[in-house]
ZAMARGU-4260 file (C-alpha; in steps of 0.2 Angstrom, whole numbers, plus 5000, padded with zeros to 4 digits):
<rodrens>
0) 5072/4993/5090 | 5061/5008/5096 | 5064/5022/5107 | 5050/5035/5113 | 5054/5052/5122
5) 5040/5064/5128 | 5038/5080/5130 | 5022/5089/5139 | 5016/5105/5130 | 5025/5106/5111
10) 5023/5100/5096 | 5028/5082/5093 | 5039/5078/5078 | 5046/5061/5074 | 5064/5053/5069
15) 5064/5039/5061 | 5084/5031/5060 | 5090/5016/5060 | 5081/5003/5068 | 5075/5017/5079
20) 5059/5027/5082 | 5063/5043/5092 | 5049/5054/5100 | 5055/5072/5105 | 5048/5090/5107
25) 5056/5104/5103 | 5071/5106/5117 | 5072/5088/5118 | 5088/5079/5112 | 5085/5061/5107
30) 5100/5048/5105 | 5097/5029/5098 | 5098/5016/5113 | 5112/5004/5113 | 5109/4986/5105
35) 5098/4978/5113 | 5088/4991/5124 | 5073/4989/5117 | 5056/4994/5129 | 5047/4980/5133
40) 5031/4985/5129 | 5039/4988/5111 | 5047/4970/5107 | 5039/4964/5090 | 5031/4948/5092
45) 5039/4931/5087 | 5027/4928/5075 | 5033/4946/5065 | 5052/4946/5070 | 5058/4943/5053
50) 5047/4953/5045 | 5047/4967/5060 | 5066/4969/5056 | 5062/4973/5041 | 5052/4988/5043
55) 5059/4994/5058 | 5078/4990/5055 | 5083/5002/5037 | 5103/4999/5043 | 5113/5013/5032
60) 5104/5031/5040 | 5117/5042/5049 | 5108/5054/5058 | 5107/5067/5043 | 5098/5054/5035
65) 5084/5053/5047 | 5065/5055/5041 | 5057/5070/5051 | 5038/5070/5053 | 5029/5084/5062
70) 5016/5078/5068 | 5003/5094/5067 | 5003/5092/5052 | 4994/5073/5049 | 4979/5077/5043
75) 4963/5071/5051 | 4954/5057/5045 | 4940/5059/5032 | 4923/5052/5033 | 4920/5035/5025
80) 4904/5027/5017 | 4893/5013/5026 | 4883/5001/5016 | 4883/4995/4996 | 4882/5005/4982
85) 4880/4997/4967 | 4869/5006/4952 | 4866/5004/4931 | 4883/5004/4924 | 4887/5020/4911
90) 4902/5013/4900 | 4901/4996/4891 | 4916/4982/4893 | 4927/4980/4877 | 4938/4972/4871
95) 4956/4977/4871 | 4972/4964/4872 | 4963/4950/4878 | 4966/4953/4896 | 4951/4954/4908
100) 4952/4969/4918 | 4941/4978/4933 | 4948/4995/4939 | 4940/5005/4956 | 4943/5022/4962
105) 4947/5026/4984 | 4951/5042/4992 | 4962/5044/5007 | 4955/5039/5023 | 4968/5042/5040
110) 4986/5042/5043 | 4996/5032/5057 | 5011/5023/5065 | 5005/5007/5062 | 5006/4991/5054
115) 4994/4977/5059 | 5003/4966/5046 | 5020/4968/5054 | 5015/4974/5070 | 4999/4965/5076
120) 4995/4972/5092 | 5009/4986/5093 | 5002/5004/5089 | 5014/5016/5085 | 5028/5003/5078
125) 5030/5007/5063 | 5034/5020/5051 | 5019/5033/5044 | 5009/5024/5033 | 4992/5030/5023
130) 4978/5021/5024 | 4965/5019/5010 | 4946/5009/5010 | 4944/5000/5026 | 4942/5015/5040
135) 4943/5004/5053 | 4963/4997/5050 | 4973/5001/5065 | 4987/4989/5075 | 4971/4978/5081
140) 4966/4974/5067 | 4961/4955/5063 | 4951/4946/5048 | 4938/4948/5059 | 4935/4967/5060
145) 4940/4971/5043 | 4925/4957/5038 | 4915/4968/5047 | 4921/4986/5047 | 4908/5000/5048
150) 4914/5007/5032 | 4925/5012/5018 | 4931/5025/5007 | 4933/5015/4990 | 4919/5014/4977
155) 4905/5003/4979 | 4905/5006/4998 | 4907/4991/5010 | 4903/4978/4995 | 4925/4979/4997
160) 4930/4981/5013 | 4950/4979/5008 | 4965/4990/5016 | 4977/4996/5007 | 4989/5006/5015
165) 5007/5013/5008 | 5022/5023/5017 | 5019/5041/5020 | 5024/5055/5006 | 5036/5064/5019
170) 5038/5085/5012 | 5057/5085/5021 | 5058/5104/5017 | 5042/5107/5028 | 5042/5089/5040
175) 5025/5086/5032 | 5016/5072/5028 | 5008/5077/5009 | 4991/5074/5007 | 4985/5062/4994
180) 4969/5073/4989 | 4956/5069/4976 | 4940/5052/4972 | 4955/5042/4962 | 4969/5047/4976
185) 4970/5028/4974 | 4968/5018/4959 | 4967/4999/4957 | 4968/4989/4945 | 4961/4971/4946
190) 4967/4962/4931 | 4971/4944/4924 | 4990/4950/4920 | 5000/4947/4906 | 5013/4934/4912
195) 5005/4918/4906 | 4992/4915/4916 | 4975/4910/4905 | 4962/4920/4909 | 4949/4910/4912
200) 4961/4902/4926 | 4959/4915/4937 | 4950/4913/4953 | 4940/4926/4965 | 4954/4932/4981
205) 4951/4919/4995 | 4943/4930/5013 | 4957/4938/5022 | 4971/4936/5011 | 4986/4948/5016
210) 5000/4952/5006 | 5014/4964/5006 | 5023/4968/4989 | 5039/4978/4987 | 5055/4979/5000
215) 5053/4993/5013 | 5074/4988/5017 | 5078/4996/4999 | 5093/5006/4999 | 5096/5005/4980
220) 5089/5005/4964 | 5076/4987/4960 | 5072/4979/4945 | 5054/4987/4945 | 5047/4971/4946
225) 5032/4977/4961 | 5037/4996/4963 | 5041/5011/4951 | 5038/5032/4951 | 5030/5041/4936
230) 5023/5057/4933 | 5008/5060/4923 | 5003/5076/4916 | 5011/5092/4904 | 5028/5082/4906
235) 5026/5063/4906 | 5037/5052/4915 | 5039/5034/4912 | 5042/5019/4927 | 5058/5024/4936
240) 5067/5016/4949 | 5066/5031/4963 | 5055/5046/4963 | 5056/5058/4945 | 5056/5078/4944
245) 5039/5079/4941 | 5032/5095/4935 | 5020/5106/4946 | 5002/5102/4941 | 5006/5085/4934
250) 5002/5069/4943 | 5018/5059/4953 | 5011/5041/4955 | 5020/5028/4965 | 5014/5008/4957
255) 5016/4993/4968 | 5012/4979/4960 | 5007/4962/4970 | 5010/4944/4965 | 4994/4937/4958
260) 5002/4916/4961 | 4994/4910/4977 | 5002/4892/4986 | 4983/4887/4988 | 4983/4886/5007
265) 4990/4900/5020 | 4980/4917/5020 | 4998/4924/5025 | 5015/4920/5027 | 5027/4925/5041
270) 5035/4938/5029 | 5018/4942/5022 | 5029/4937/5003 | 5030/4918/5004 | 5012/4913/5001
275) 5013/4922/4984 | 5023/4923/4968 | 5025/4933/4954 | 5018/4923/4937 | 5031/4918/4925
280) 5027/4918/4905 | 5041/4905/4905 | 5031/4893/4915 | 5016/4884/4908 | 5000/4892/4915
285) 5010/4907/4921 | 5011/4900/4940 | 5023/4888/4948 | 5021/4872/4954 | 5023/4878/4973
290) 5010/4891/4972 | 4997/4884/4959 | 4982/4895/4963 | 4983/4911/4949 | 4971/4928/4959
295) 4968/4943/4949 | 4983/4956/4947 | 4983/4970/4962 | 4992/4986/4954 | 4989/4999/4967
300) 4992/5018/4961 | 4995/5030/4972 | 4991/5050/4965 | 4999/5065/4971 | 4995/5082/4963
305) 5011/5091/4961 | 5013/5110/4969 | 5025/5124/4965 | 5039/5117/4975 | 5038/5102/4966
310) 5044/5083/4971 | 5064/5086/4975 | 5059/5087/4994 | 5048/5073/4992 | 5053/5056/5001
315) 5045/5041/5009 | 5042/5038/5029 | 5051/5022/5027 | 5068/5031/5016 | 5078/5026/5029
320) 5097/5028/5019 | 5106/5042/5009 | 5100/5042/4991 | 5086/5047/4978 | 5070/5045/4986
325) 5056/5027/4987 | 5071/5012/4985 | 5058/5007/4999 | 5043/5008/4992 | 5032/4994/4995
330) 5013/4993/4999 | 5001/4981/5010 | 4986/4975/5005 | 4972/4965/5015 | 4957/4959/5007
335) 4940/4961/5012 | 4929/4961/4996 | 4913/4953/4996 | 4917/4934/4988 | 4900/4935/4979
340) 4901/4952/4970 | 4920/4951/4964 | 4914/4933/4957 | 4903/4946/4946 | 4922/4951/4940
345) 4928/4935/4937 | 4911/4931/4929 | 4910/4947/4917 | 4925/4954/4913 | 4937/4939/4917
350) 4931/4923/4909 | 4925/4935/4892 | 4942/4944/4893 | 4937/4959/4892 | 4942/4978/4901
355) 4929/4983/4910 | 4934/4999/4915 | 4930/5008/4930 | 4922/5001/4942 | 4911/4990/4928
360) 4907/4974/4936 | 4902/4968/4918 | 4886/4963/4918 | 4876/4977/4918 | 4881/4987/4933
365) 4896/4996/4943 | 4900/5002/4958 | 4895/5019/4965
</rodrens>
């Protein structure tokens, strides 16, 4: 349930409670809606409601829990690269532990309240999230115009046309979004896993496969299974289950990890989760009967440099509850890779099990 109040002439900030998305300005006092009162022009669509609940209802946040985000200070978007950029490679695959492996760099591209996963046709529905690659993703978006996008911000230009997009990094001493900055802002690894499934099983990503990984209704700590916190740098961190004290100059990077088990037939699910599974090493072939299909491992890494202030402030647009920071994380991911070039993965660094590095396409060239 949604709630918008406008103001003409201030700066806008944002609220995000439970189940509720306020709008107000400065002198403006906003106050959740009853059950029930939700705008029309805001009601998710049938086809999303379970999964529409989900981001927009976080039940647990009093209103000292609320997530507040100046709007000022969302950065504009940056520009993105047209066409296909693909030279001689500089680095020679290798191999390590017998997993193939294919890794490519993106940088940030625009911020937005939108979700076109969970809210198709809804702009400003959901919570803040960062966009990555594909420059075009917005609420409208449909297979159709990520296929054919003008351009992208990951390596190798629009030879991948993929979103990925994450919750905002909210600064709550400042109301800030922070600003993932840097050519490996996002890295992603492409890999054949280790949970049992053979490597020379794994098959190229079907054309507009969606998935979400992680729970953006987390109040408490998970497993780790899809998401963890780390900190990379002078003062290493290891995987944690909310966000670490990482030092200032050291890396803080937030993992999601998406199911690589595909059921062989839907391109998505009506909770963007039920077409895909996890691999199993106790299962013969790593997948289960009900999703046979095994697709290359997605690990999205999402960098942010530390400053002086550190990470204590830090927390995610969709940490909707009382407690340590990112029990919510979670991460989207639509696919829009050209079949025929990530075939040259499967090909290269897949069926020879061997890591490939960055950006290596294993046989002979790389993305630029």
């Amino acid at each position: 349930m949604f709630m918008r109040h406008r103001s003409v002439g201030r700066a806008r900030s944002r609220h995000l409670a439970a189940g509720v998305l306020i709008w107000f300005s400065g002198l403006v006092t906003a106050t959740p809606t009853d059950a029930g009162t939700v705008p029309p022009d805001d009601t998710a669509s049938t086809s999303t409601d379970v999964d529409g609940a989900a981001h927009a209802n976080h039940g647990g946040a009093d209103p000292q829990d609320w997530v507040t985000i100046d709007e000022t200070f969302i950065p504009d978007a940056i520009p993105s690269r047209d066409g296909q950029y693909i030279g001689p490679s500089i680095s020679q695959p290798e191999y390590l532990d017998g997993i193939g492996a294919f890794r490519i760099n993106c940088t940030f591209s625009h911020m937005g309240f939108d979700d076109p996963l969970v809210f198709p046709g809804q702009p400003d529905a959901s919570h803040l999230h960062v966009f990555y690659g594909n420059d075009s993703v917005d609420a409208f978006s449909t297979v159709e115009s990520i296929a054919s996008t003008r351009g992208t911000t990951c390596t190798g230009g629009t030879v991948n046309r993929s979103a990925y997009w994450v919750p905002a990094v909210i600064d709550t001493a400042t109301d800030a979004p922070v600003l993932p900055e840097g050519w490996d802002a996002l890295q992603v690894y492409y890999k054949t896993g280790y949970r049992g499934v053979p490597v020379d099983a794994v098959q190229v990503m079907p054309a507009g496969l969606r998935i979400v990984a992680g729970d953006s209704t987390g109040v408490e700590p998970s497993d780790m299974n899809s998401v963890w916190y780390s900190c990379i740098g002078s003062a290493p961190i290891g995987g944690q289950p909310s966000f670490p004290e990482c030092s200032p100059g050291d890396v803080f990077v937030m993992t999601v990890e998406f199911p690589q088990c595909w059921d062989g037939a839907n391109l998505d699910s009506e909770d963007h989760h039920g077409h895909m599974a996890y691999a199993d090493v106790d299962i013969p072939g790593g997948c289960p009967e009900t999703h046979p299909v095994p697709l290359p491992v997605i690990t999205q890494n999402y960098r942010y440099t530390v400053p002086a202030e550190g990470t204590s402030t830090w927390r995610l647009a969709s940490d909707l509850y009382d407690g340590p920071a990112g029990y919510s994380g979670h991460a989207d991911w639509w696919n829009g890779w050209d079949t025929d070039v990530f075939q040259r993965v499967v090909d290269g660094c897949y069926r020879t099990a061997l890591d490939c590095k960055m950006n290596n396409l294993g046989d002979g060239e790389r993305l630029e």
